[in-house]
C-alpha positions as CSV (number, residue, x, y, z in Angstrom):
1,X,0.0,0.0,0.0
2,X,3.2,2.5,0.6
3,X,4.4,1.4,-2.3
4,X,1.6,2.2,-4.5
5,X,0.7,5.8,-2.3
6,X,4.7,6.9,-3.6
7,X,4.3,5.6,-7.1
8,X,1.3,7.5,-7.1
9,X,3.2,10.8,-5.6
10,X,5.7,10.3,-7.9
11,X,3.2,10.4,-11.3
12,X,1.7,13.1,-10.1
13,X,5.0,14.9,-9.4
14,X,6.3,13.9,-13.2
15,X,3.0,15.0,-14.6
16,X,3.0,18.4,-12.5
17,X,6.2,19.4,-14.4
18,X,5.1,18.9,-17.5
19,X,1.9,21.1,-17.4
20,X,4.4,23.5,-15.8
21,X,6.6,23.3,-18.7
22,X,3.7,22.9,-21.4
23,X,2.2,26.4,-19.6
24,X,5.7,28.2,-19.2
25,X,6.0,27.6,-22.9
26,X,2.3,29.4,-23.8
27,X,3.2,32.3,-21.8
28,X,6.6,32.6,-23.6
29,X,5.0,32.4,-27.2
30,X,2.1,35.3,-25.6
31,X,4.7,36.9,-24.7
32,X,6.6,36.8,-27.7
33,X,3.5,37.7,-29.5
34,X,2.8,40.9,-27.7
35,X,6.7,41.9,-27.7
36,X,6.9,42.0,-31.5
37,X,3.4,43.8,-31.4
38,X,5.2,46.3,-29.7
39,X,8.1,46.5,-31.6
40,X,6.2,47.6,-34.5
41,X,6.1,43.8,-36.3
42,X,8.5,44.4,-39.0
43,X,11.6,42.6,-40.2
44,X,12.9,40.0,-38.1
45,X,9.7,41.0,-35.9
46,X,7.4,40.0,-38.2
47,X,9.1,36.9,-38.1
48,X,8.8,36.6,-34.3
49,X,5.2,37.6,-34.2
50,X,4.4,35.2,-36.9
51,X,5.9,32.6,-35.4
52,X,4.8,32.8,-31.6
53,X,0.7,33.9,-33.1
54,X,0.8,30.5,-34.5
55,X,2.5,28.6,-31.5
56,X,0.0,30.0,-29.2
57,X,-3.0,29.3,-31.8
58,X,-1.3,25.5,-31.5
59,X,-0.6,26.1,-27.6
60,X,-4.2,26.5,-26.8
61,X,-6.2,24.4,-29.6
62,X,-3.7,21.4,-27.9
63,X,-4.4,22.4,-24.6
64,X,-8.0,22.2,-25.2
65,X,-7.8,19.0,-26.6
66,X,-6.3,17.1,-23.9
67,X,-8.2,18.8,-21.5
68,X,-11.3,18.4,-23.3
69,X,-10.3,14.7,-22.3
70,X,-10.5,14.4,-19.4
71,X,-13.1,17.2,-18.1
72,X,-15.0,20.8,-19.1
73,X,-12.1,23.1,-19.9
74,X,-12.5,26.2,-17.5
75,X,-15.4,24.2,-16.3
76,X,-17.9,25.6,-19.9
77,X,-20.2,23.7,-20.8
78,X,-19.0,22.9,-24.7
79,X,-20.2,20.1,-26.6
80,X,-17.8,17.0,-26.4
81,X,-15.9,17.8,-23.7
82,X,-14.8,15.7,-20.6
83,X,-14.7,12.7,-23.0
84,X,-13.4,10.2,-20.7
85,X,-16.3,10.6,-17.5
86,X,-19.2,11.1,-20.3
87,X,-18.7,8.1,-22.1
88,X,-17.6,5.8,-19.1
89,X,-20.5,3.3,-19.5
90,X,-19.7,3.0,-23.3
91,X,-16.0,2.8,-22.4
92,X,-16.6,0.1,-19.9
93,X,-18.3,-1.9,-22.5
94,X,-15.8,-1.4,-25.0
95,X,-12.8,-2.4,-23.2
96,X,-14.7,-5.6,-21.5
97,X,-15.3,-6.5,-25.5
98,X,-11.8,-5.7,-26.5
99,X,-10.1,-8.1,-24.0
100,X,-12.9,-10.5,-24.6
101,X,-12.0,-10.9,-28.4
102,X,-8.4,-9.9,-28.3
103,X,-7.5,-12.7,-25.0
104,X,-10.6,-14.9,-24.3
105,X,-11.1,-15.7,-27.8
106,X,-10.9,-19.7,-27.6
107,X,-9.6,-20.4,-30.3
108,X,-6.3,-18.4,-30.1
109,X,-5.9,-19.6,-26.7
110,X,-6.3,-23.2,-27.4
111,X,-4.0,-22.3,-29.9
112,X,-0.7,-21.5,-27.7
113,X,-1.7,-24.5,-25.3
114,X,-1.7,-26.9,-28.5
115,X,1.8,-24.8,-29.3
116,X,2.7,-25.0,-25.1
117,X,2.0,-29.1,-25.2
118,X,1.7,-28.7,-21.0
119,X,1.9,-32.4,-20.9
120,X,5.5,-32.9,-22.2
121,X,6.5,-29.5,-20.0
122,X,5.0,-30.8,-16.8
123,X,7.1,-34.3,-17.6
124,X,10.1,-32.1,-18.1
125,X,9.4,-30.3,-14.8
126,X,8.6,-33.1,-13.0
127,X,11.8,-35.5,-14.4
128,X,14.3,-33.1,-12.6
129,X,14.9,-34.2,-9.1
130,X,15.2,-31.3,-7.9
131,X,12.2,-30.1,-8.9
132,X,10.0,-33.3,-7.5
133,X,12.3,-32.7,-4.4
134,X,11.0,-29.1,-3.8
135,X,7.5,-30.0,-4.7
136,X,7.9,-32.8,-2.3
137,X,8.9,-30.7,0.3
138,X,6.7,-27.9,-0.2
139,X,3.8,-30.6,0.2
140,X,5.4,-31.9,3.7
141,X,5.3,-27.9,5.0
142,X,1.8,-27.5,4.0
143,X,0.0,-30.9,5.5
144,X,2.3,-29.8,8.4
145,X,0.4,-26.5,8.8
146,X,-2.8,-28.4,8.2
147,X,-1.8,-30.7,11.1
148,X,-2.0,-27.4,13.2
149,X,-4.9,-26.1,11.9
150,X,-7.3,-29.6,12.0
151,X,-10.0,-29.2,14.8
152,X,-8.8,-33.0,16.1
153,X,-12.0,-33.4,18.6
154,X,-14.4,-33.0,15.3
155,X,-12.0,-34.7,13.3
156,X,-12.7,-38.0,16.2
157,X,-16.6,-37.1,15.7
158,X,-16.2,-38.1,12.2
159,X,-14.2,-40.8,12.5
160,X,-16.2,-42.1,15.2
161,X,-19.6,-41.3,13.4
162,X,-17.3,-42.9,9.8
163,X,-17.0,-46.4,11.8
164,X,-19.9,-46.3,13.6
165,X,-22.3,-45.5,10.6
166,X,-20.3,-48.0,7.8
167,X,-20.6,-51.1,10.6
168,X,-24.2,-50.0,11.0
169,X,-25.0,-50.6,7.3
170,X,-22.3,-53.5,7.0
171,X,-24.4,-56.8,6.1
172,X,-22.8,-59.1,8.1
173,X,-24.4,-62.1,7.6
174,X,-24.5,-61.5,4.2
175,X,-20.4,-61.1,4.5
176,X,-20.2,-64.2,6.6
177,X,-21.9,-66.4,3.9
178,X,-19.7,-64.8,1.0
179,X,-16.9,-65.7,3.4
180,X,-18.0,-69.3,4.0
181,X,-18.6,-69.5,0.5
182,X,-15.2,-68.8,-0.7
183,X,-13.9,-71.1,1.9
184,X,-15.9,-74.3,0.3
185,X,-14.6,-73.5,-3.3
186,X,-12.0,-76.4,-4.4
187,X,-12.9,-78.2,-1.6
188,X,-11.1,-75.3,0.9
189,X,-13.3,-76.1,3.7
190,X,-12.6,-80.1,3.8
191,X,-8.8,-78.9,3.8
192,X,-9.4,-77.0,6.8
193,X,-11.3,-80.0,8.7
194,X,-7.8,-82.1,7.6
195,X,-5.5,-79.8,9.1
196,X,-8.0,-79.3,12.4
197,X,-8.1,-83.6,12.6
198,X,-4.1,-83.5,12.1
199,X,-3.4,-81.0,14.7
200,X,-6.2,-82.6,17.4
201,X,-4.7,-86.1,16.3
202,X,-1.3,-84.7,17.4
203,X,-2.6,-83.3,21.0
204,X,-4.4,-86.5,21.5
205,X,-0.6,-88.0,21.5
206,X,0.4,-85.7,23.1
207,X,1.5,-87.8,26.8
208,X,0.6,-84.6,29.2
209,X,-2.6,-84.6,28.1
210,X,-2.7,-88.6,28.8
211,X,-1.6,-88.3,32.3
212,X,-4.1,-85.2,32.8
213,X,-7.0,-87.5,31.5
214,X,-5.8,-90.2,33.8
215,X,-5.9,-88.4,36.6
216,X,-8.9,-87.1,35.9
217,X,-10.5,-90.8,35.4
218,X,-9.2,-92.0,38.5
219,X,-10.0,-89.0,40.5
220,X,-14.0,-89.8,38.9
221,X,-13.6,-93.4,40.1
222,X,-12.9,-92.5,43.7
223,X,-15.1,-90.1,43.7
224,X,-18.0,-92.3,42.2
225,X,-17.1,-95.8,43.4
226,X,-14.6,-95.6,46.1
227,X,-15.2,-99.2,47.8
228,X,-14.7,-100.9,44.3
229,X,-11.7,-98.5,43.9
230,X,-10.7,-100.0,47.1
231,X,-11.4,-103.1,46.2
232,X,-9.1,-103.1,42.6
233,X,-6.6,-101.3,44.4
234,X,-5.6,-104.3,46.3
235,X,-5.3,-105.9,43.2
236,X,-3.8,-103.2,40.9
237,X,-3.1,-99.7,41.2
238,X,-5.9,-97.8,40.1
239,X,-3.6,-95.3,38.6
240,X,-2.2,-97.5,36.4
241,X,-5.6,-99.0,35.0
242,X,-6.5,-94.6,34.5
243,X,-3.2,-94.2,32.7
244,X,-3.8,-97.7,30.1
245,X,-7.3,-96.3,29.8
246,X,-6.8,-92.7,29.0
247,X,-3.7,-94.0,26.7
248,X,-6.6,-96.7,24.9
249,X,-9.4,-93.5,24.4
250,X,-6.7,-91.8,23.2
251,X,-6.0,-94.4,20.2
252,X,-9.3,-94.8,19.7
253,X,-9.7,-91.4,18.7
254,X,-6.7,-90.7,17.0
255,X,-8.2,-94.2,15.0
256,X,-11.5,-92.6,14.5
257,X,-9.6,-89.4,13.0
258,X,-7.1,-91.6,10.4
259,X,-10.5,-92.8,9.3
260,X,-12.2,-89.8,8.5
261,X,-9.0,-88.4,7.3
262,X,-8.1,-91.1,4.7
263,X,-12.0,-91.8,4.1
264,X,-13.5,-89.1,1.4
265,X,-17.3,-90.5,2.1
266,X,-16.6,-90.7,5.6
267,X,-19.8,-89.8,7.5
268,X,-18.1,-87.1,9.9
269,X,-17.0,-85.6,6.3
270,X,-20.6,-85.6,4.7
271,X,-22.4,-84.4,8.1
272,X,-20.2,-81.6,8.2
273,X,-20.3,-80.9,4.4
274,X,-24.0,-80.8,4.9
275,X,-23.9,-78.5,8.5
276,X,-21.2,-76.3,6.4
277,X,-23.9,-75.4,3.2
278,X,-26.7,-75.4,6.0
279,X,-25.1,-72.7,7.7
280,X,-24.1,-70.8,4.7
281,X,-27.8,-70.9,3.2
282,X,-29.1,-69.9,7.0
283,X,-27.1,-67.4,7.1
284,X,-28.2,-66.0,3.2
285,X,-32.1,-66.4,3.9
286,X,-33.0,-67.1,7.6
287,X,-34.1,-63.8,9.5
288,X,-33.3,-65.7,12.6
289,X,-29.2,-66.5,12.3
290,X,-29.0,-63.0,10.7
291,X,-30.6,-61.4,14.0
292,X,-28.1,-63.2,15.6
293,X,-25.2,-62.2,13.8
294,X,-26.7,-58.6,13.9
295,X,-27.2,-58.6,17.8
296,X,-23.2,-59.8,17.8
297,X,-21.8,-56.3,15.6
298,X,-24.2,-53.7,17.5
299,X,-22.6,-55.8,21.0
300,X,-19.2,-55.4,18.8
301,X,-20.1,-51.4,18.2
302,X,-20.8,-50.5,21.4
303,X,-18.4,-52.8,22.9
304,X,-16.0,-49.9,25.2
305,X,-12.8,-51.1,24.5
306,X,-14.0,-51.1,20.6
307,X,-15.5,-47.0,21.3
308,X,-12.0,-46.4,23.0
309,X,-10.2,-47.6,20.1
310,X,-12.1,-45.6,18.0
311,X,-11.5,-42.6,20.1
312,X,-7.8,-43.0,20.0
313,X,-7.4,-44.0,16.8
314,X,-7.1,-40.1,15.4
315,X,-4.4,-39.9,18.2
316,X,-2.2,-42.1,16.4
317,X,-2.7,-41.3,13.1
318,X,-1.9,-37.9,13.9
319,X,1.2,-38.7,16.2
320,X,2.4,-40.5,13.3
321,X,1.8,-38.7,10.9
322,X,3.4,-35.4,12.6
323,X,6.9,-37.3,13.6
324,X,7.1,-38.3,9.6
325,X,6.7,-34.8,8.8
326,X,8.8,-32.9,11.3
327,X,11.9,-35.9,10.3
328,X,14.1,-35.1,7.7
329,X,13.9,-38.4,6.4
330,X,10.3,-38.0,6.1
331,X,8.9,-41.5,4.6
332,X,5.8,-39.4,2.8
333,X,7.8,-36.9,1.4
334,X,10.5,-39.6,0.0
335,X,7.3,-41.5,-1.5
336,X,5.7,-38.3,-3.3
337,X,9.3,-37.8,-4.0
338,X,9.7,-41.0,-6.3
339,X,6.1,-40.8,-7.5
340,X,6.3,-37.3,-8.9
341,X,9.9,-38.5,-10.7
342,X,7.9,-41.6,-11.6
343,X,5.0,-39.6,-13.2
344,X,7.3,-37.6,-14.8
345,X,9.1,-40.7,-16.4
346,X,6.0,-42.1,-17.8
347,X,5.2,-38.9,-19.2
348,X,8.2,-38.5,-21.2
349,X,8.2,-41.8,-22.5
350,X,4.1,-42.7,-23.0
351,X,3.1,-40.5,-26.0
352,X,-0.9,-41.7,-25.5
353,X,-0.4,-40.5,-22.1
354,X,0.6,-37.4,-23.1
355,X,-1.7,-36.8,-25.9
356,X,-4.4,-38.3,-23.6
357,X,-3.8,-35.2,-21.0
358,X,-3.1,-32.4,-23.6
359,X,-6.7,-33.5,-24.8
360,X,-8.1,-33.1,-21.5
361,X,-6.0,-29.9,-20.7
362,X,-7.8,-28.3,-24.2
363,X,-11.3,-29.8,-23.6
364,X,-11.2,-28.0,-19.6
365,X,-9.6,-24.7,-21.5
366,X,-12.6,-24.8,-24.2
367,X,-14.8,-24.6,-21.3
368,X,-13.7,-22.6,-18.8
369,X,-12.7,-20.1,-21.6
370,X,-16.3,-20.3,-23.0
371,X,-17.2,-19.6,-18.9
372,X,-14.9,-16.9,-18.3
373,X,-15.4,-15.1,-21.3
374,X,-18.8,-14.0,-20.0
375,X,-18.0,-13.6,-17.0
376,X,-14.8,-11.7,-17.4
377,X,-16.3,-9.4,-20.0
378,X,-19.3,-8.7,-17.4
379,X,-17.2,-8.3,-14.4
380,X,-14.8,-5.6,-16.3
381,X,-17.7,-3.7,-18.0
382,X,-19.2,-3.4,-13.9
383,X,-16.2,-2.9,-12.7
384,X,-15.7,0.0,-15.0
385,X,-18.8,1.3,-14.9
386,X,-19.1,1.4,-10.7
387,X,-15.7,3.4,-10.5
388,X,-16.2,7.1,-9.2
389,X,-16.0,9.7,-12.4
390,X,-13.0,11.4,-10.5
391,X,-11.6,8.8,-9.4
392,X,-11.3,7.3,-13.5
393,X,-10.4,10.4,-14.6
394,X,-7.3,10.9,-12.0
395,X,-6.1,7.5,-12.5
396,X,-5.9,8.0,-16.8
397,X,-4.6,11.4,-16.4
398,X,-1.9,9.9,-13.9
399,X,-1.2,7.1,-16.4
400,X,-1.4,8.9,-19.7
401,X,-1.4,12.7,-19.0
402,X,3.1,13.1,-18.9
403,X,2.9,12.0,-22.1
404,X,-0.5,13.5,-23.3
405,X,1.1,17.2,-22.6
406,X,3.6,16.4,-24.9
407,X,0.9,17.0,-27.7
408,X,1.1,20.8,-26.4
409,X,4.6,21.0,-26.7
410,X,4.4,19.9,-30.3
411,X,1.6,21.6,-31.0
412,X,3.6,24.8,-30.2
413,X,6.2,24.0,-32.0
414,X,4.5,22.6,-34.9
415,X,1.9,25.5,-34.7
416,X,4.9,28.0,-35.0
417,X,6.5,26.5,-37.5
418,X,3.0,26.3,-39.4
419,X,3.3,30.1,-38.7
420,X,6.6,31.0,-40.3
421,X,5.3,28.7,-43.3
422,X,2.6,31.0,-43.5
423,X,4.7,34.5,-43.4
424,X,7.3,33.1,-46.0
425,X,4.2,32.5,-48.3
426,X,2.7,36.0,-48.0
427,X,5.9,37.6,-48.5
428,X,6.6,35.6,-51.4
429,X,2.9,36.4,-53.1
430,X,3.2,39.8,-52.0
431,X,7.0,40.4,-53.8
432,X,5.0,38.8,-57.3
C-alpha cells in the first residue's frame, strides 16, 4: 500500500512538471507575440510575431484538446468535452469486448496450449529431481500446517460417526456367507477339517494330556465308586488301569480321526459338508441366524474397549503422521518424492499418455474459456462502470497525461512552424 501511495506521488510529481513546462512555454509564445506587437512587427519582428501567433493558436487548440479529455475546460459547458467521464458506460463496454475478443477468444488460446503441449512441460518439470524434491517438500510444509490447523476433537466425531455409521450398514451375515462361501470353493473347507483332525490327532498323542485324562479318570472313580476303587486297588493300582485307559481313548480317537482323514465319504465328512452349506444358506435367507449375527456387531459397536479404540485411533494417526513430517527423512515426502519422478518418467516416454492429458488440458480450456469469457467481460464492463467519475479520470490522467502534454509542446512547436510557413508564403505572393 506505501508502495503504491509513492508511485502514485511520484506520477503526479512527473505530470506536475510537464503542465508546468507545457504552460511556461504558452506564456513565452504570448509573450513573444505581444513583444513584436510592440516593436512595430517588422523585419525580423514580423518573423517573431508570426511565429509565436501561431505557437500560441497550437498552444491552446492542444491544450484544449487534452483537457477536453478528461473534463469541461475552464469548467464551460461545450459540446464534447470531458470525453473520458461522459462516455464511461460506453467505455466500460468497450474495453470488456476488446479483452474478450483480443484474450478470451478460444480459439487463439487453445491455440498456444496446443503450441505449449503442458503435458510434455510438466514431464520435463517433474523428471528433474530437484524439482520433485521441492515440490515434495513444499507438500510436507503444508500438511504440516494443516496438522495445526485440524480441529482433532471433530476430526474424532467423524471418524467415530465414519466407523460407527459403515458397521451399521455393513451386512454381516451377508459377509459371513460370502466368506463361508469362498472357503468351500475347491474343496477349501474339507482342507481345513484335515488340518483341524491332524493337529487334534497330534494333542491327543500328546503324553501330558494322557496323564491329565488319567488323573482325571481315577479322580471320577474314587469319587464315584470308592469301595470298588478300594477293592481293585488291592489288586492293581488304580492309577495305572487310568493311565492304560486314557492311553486306549486316546488311540481310539486318534483311530477314529485316520478314518475320517483317509476316508473321502466318511460320515463325519458328509455331516459336516452338509452342516457347512446349511449354515451358509441360513445365514443367506433365515431372518433368525442374521438377528443373531446382527445382535453380535451392535454388541461389537458398542463394545468400550472397541469406542476407546475408536477414540484413540485419530491420536495415532496424527502422532504418526506429525513425527514423519517434522523428520528429515520423512517417509511421505521420500514416497511423493519418487512418485512425482515416476509420473514424470512415464510422461516423457508414453506419447498416448501425453496426448491423452493435452486433450483433456484443451477440452477443460474450451470450457472454462467459454465460462470466463462472459463472465470476465461482465465483471470488467461493472467494474468499470461502478468506478467514481474522478476517481477514472485521476487515474488516466496519472497514467497517460506526462505524455499526453507532450501534444502541447508539439503543438507549439509545430503551430509556429506552421506560422513561419505562413509569413514566408505572403511575402513571397506579396513580392510577385
Amino acid at each position: 500500500m506505501h508502495n503504491h501511495a509513492a508511485h502514485q506521488d511520484e506520477r503526479a510529481a512527473a505530470l506536475r512538471r510537464m503542465k508546468i513546462g507545457a504552460a511556461v512555454l504558452l506564456v513565452a509564445m504570448i509573450s513573444g507575440f505581444i513583444t513584436s506587437h510592440v516593436m512595430g512587427g517588422q523585419g525580423v519582428w514580423a518573423w517573431v510575431r508570426a511565429f509565436c501567433e501561431a505557437a500560441t493558436v497550437g498552444a491552446l487548440a492542444d491544450w484544449f484538446a487534452v483537457v477536453a479529455l478528461f473534463r469541461r475546460p475552464l469548467g464551460l459547458p461545450i459540446p464534447h468535452t470531458a470525453v473520458i467521464p461522459s462516455n464511461k458506460d460506453r467505455i466500460a463496454d468497450s474495453l470488456a469486448v476488446f479483452v474478450r475478443d483480443h484474450f478470451l477468444e478460444p480459439a487463439t488460446l487453445l491455440e498456444k496450449l496446443r503450441v505449449l503441449d503442458p503435458a510434455a512441460r510438466l514431464a520435463e518439470w517433474l523428471s528433474q529431481p530437484e524439482q520433485a524434491r521441492a515440490l515434495a517438500q513444499g507438500a510436507r510444509e503444508v500438511a504440516s500446517r494443516m496438522l495445526d490447523l485440524l480441529d482433532e476433537s471433530a476430526v474424532r466425531s467423524v471418524i467415530q460417526s465414519f466407523f460407527v455409521s459403515t458397521l451399521q450398514r455393513w451386512d454381516a451375515a451377508g459377509t459371513a456367507g460370502d466368506v463361508l462361501t469362498l472357503m468351500t470353493r475347491n474343496g477349501r473347507h474339507q482342507k481345513l477339517l484335515d488340518e483341524a483332525l491332524k493337529r487334534l490327532a497330534g494333542y491327543l498323542e500328546n503324553e501330558e494330556l494322557k496323564e491329565r485324562v488319567s488323573g482325571v479318570l481315577v479322580k471320577h472313580a474314587r469319587k464315584e465308586w470308592p469301595r470298588i476303587v478300594r477293592t481293585v486297588n488291592m489288586v492293581s493300582p488304580v492309577e495305572g488301569m487310568g493311565d492304560r485307559l486314557a492311553d486306549r481313548l486316546a488311540r481310539a480317537l486318534v483311530d477314529e480321526l485316520q478314518d475320517v482323514l483317509s476316508q473321502p465319504e466318511h460320515p463325519v465328512r458328509l455331516n459336516y459338508e452338509a452342516w457347512v452349506i446349511d449354515y451358509i444358506d441360513r445365514l443367506r435367507g433365515d431372518p433368525e441366524v442374521a438377528a443373531q449375527v446382527e445382535q453380535m456387531k451392535q454388541r461389537l459397536i458398542q463394545h468400550p474397549q472397541v469406542q476407546d479404540y475408536v477414540q484413540k485411533l485419530w491420536d495415532d494417526i496424527h502422532a504418526a503422521l506429525r513425527a514423519d513430517l517434522a523428520s528429515d527423512d520423512s517417509a511421505l515426502t521420500r514416497h511423493l518424492e519418487h512418485a512425482m519422478l515416476a509420473i514424470g518418467r512415464n510422461l516423457g516416454s508414453d506419447k498416448r499418455l501425453r496426448d491423452a492429458i493435452n486433450n483433456h488440458v484443451l477440452s477443460s480450456a474450451e470450457k472454462l474459456t467459454e465460462t470466463l469469457r462472459s463472465g470476465v467481460t461482465d465483471h470488467i464492463s461493472r467494474t468499470v462502470k461502478n468506478w467514481d467519475e474522478r476517481h477514472l479520470v485521476r487515474e488516466l490522467e496519472l497514467s497517460v497525461g506526462r505524455d499526453l502534454q507532450y501534444i502541447r509542446f508539439n503543438g507549439t512547436l509545430v503551430g509556429g512552424l506552421i506560422g513561419l510557413a505562413l509569413h514566408a508564403l505572403v511575402l513571397a505572393l506579396t513580392s510577385a
